[in-house]
N, C-alpha and C positions, 0 to 999 in steps of 0.2 A: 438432489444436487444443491449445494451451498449456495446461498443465495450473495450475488456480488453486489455489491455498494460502490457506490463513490467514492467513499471512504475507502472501501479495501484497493479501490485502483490508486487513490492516494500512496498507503500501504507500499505497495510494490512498486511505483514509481519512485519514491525514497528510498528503496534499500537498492533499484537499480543504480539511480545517480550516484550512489558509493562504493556502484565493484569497478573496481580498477581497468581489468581486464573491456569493461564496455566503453568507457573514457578514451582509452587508448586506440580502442577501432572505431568511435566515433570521428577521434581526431584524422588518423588513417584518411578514411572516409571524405571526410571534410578537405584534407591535403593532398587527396588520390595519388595514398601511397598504395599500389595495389600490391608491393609485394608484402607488407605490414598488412593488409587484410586479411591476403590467400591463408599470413601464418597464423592468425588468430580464426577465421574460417574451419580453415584445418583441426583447430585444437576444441573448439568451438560449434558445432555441426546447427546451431538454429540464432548464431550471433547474427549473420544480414537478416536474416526475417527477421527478427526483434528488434534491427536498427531500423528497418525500410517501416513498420509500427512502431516505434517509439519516440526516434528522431533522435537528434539532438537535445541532451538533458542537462539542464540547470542543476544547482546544487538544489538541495529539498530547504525554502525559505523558511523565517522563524515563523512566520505568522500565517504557513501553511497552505490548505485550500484557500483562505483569503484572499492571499496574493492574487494579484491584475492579470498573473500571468496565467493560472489555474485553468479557468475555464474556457480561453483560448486553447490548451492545448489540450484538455479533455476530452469538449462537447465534439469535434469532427472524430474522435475516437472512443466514444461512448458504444458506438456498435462492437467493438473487438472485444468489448467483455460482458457486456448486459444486452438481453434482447430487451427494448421498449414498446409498446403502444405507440404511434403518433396520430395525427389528426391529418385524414387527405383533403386535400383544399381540392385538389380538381379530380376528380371521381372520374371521370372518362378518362383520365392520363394513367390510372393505375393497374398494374400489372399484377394479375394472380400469381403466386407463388408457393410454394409447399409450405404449408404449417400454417400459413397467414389467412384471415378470414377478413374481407371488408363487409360490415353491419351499417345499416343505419338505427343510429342510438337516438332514442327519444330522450331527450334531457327532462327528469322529474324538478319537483320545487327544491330539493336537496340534494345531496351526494349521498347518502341513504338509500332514497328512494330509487335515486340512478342505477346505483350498484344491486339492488336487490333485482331491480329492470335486467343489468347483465347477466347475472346469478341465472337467473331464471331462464335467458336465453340460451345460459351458454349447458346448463344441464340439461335443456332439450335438444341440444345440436348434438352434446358426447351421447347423450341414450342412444345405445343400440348401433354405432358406428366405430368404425376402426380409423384412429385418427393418425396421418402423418405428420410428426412435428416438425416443427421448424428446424433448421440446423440452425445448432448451437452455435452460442461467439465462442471466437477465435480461443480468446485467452481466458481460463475460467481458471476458481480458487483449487488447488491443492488436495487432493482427497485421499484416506485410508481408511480401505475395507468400507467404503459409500460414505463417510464421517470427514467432516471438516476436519485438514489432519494437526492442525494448528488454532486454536479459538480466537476469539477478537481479544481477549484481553492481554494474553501471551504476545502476541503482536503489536498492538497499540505500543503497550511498555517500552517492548525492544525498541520501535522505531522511537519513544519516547526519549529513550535514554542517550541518544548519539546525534539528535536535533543541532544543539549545540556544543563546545568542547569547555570545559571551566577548568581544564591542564594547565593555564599558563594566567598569571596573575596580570590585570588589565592595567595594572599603577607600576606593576616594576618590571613587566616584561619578562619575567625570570618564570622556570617551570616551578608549579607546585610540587610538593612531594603528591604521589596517589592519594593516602589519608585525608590530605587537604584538601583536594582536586574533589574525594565523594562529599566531604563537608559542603563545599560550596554548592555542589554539585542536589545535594539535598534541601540544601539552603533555599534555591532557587526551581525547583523539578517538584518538589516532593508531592506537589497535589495535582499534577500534571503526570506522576508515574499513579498515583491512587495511595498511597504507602500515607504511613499512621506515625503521628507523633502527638506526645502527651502535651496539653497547653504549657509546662514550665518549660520542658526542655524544646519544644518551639520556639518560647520567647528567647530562653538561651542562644537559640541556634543564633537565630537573629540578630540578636545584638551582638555576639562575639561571633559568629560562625565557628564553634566548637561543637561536637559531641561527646557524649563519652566514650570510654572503650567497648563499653559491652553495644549500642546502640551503631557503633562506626562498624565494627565490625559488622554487624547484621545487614546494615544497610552496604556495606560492602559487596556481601558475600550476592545480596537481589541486583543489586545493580551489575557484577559481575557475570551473573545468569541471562540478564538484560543484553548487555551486551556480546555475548557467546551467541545467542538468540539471533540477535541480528545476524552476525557474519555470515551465521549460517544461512539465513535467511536472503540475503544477500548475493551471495556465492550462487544460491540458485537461481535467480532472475535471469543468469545470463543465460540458462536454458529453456527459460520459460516455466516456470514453476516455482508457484508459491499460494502460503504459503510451505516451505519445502526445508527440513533442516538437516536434508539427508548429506553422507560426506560428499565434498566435492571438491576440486581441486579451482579454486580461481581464486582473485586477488582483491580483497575488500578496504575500503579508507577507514582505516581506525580513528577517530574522530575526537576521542578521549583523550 
């Protein structure tokens, strides 16, 4: 099984707060318009369960997991996608449960020596027993044929590329042309997507925000893929699944 991060609930929290379709039944929701829910419900079969887990969502902020707002709405929903270890303070209040083992752990002089102390316990406890595991959280990453169906890097990008929108010029209000929009757009992204550019034509970029043709194009044609990535990506949240680029029919904020 894929192992889920912080980061990848980051990930899918961002491309949810951009489908359309989930904005619109949160608002619903919010205004108890019940017949605006039944029809998104309807079209929609696991939109309340992803509302009644996810809540009310924010735009995804520039400065990310940072934001104040982050791990307020996370850590009370960290169970829905990663099972954790925690630490029981009152031992007589705890309830056995399928999967879950309460030990008492002798703390060694290191974490080393701790974990080899686990190690050790814990392949005397699996020899020779048939173990029931935990049930799994709720919401886990995306898989094909047992294989992460999507990698971190293909996803980072995508979500990298629709952060922010550099369509429309800050001095004169007016839309760029596209060409101009991935100018800037490289100008400012470029070490944030991972993408390669030679020291001159950096310094160029920079000072004039120009490319060339052959270099605008290329970076065109990735950030183009970047973006397709998302939508797709995106479009599946509303069913629970990511990351997921399969077709789908829902409605995503084009951001560009």
């Amino acid at each position: 099984m894929p192992l889920m991060t912080e980061e990848w609930v980051s990930f899918w929290y961002q491309c949810l707060t951009q489908n359309i379709d989930y904005g619109i039944y949160s608002s619903a929701r919010r205004e108890c318009n019940a017949k605006r829910c039944a029809e998104l419900e309807a079209r929609f079969e696991r939109i309340a369960d992803i509302y009644n887990d996810f809540g009310e969502l924010d735009g995804w902020p520039d400065d990310g997991m940072q934001c104040p707002e982050w791990k307020p709405w996370f850590e009370p929903r960290r169970h829905l996608f990663m099972s954790h270890p925690s630490e029981v303070e009152t031992p007589d209040q705890y309830v056995q449960r399928q999967g879950h083992l309460l030990i008492d752990l002798p703390l060694q002089q290191n974490e080393a020596a701790t974990a080899e102390t686990v190690r050790q316990f814990l392949s005397d406890y699996y020899a020779g027993k048939t173990i029931a595991p935990a049930t799994p959280p709720k919401y886990q990453l995306h898989t094909r044929n047992g294989r992460l169906a999507h990698g971190y890097r293909q996803v980072q990008t995508a979500c990298a590329s629709v952060v922010r929108s550099y369509r429309v010029d800050p001095e004169t209000d007016d839309d760029r042309r596209f060409e101009d929009a991935v100018a800037e757009f490289v100008r400012h992204e470029i070490d944030n997507m991972g993408w390669k550019l030679d020291p001159e034509a950096r310094r160029v970029l920079q000072e004039t925000g120009k490319l060339s043709a052959q270099r605008l194009e290329s970076f065109k044609a990735m950030l183009t893929k970047c973006r397709r990535d998302f939508q797709a990506f995106a479009k599946n949240t509303i069913r629970g699944r990511f990351p997921d680029d399969s077709p789908f029919e829902s409605t995503v904020l084009d951001m560009f």
